[in-house]
C-alpha positions as CSV (number, residue, x, y, z in Angstrom):
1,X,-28.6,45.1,-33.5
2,X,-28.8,41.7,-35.4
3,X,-27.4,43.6,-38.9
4,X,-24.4,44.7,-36.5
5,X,-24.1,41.1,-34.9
6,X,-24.1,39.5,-38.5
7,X,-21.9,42.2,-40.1
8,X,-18.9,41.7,-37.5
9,X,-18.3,38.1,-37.8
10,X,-18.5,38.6,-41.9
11,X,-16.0,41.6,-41.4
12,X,-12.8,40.1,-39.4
13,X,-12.6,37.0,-41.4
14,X,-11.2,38.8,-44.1
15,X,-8.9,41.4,-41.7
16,X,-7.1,37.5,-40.5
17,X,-7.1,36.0,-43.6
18,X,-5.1,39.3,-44.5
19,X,-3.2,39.0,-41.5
20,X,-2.2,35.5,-41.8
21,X,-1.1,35.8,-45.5
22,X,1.3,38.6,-44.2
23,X,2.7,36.7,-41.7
24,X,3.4,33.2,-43.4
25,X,7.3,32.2,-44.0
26,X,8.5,32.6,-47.4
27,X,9.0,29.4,-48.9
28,X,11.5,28.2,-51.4
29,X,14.5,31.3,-50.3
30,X,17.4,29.1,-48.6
31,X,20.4,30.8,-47.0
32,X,23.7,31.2,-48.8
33,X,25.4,27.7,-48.7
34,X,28.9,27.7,-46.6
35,X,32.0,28.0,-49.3
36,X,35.0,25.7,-49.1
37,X,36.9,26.4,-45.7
38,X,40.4,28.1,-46.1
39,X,42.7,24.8,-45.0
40,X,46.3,24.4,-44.9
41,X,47.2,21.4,-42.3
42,X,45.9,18.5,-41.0
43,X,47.2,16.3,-38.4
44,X,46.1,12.5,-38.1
45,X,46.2,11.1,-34.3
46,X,46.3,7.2,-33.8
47,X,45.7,5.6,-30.4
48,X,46.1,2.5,-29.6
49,X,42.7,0.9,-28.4
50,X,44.9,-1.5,-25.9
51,X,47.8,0.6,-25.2
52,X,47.3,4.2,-25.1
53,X,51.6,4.5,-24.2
54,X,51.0,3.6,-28.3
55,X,50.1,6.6,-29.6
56,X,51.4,8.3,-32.9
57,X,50.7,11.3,-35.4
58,X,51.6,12.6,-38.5
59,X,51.1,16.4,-39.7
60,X,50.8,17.0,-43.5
61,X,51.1,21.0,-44.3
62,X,50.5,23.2,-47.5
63,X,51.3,26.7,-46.5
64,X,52.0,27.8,-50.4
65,X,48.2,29.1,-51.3
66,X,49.5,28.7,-54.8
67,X,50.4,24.6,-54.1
68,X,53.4,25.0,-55.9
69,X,55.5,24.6,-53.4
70,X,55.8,20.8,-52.0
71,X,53.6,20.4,-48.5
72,X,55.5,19.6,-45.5
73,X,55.8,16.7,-43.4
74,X,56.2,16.5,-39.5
75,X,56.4,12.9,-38.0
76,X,56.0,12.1,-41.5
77,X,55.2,8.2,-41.5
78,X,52.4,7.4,-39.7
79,X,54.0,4.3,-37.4
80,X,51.1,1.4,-36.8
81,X,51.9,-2.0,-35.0
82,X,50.1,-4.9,-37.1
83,X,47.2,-6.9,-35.8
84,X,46.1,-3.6,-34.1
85,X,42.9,-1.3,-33.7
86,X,43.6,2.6,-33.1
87,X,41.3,5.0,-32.5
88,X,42.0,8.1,-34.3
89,X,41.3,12.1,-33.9
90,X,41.6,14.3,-37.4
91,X,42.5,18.0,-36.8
92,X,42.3,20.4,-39.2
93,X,44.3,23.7,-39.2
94,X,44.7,27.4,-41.4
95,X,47.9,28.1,-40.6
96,X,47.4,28.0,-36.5
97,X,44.1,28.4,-36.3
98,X,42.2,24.8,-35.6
99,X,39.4,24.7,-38.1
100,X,38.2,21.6,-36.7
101,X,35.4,23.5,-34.6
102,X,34.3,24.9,-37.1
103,X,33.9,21.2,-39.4
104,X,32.5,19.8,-36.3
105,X,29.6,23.0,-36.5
106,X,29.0,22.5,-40.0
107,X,29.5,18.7,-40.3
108,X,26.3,17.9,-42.2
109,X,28.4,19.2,-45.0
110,X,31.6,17.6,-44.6
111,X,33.1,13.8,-45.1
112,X,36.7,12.9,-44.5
113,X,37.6,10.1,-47.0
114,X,40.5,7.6,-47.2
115,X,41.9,6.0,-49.9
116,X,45.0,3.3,-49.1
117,X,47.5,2.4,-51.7
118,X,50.8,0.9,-52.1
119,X,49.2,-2.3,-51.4
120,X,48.8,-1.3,-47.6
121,X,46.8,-3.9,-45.2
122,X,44.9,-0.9,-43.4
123,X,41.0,-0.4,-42.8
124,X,39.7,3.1,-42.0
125,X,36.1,3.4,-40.6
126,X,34.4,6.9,-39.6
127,X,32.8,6.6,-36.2
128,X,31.1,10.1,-36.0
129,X,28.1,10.5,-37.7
130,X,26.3,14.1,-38.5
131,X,23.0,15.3,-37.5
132,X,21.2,14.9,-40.6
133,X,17.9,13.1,-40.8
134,X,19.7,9.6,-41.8
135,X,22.8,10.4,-40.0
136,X,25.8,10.1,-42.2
137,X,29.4,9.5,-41.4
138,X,31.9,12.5,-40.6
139,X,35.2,11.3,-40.2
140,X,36.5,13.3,-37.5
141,X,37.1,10.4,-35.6
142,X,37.9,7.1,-37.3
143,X,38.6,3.5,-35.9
144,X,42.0,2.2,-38.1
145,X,42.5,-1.4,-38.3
146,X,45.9,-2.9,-39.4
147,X,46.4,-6.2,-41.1
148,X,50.0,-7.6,-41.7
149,X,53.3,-5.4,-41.9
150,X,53.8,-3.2,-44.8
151,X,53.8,0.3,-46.2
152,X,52.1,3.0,-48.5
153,X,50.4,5.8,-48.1
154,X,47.3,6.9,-47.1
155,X,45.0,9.4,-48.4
156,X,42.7,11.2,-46.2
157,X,40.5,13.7,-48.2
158,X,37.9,16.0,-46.5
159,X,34.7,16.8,-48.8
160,X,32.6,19.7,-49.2
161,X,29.3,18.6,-49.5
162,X,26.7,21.4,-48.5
163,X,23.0,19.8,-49.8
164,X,24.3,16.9,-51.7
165,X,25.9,14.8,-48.7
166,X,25.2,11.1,-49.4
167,X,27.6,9.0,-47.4
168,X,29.7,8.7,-50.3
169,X,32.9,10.9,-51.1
170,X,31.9,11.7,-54.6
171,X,29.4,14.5,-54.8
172,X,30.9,18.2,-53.2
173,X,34.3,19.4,-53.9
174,X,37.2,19.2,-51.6
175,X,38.6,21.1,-48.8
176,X,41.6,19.4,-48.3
177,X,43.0,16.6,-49.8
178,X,46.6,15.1,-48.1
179,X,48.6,11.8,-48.5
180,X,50.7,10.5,-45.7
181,X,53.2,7.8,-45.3
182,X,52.1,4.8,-43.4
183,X,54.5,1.7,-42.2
184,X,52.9,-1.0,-40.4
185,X,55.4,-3.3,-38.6
């Protein structure tokens, strides 16, 4: 009996150990990173913060996959009162079907940037942030604020950033880079 007693306790330990090693996660294998999303139209929506009768859009479309062709324009210039706040909704489009799901899903890997020229008195801050562990901005929804009259245009480019998202816009490559027309009056 006591060889028995001594030989079974000495005899499982290395049936779990066996069993454990089997059963452990593989480490270092990472899924396949999302590719760049097929996008052909975005739509910028301003409201504003005191007025929402004071609300205004512009569409910007590529529908040539080549980019040859010029993109179109609906409500082309982006209209702004000065020495006003808007709170504004990004929607992103292939062809008809709203993509912006799909960005808000994967939006640890995504940054909408904006980049104002034509000497334009306009300040664009992202009020979304993601879910990674130092939540970073997203862009989907932005506060604009607008200075004195004027016009330019306004750059809105969304980053692909699967891994390398920083808060900044220059790692990743982009998914969509459009320029509207803003006049502020």
């Amino acid at each position: 009996m006591k060889k028995i007693k001594l030989f079974f306790p000495v005899g499982i330990i290395p049936l779990v150990l066996f069993w454990y090693s089997c059963n452990k996660p593989e480490k270092g294998v990472s899924p396949p990173l999302p590719g760049n999303e097929p996008l052909t139209t975005m739509k910028v929506t301003a409201v504003n913060v005191n007025d929402s009768k004071d609300t205004v859009s512009a569409t910007w479309a590529q529908l040539d996959p080549t980019g040859a062709a010029a993109p179109v324009l609906t409500e082309d210039t982006l209209r702004l009162k000065s020495g006003t706040t808007y709170n504004v909704v990004i929607k992103v489009l292939d062809t008809l079907t709203d993509i912006t799901p799909e960005i808000k899903a994967r939006e640890n890997y995504h940054l909408f940037c904006f980049s104002v020229s034509g000497g334009l008195n306009l300040s664009c801050v992202q009020t979304d942030l993601d879910t990674n562990p130092k939540p970073l901005s997203v862009g989907l929804t932005d506060q604009f604020t607008t200075g004195s009259g004027g016009n330019g245009g306004l750059e809105v480019t969304l980053h692909h950033q699967p891994n390398v998202k920083n808060g900044s816009c220059d790692p990743g490559s982009t998914d969509l880079d459009a320029t509207f027309t803003v006049l502020i009056n």
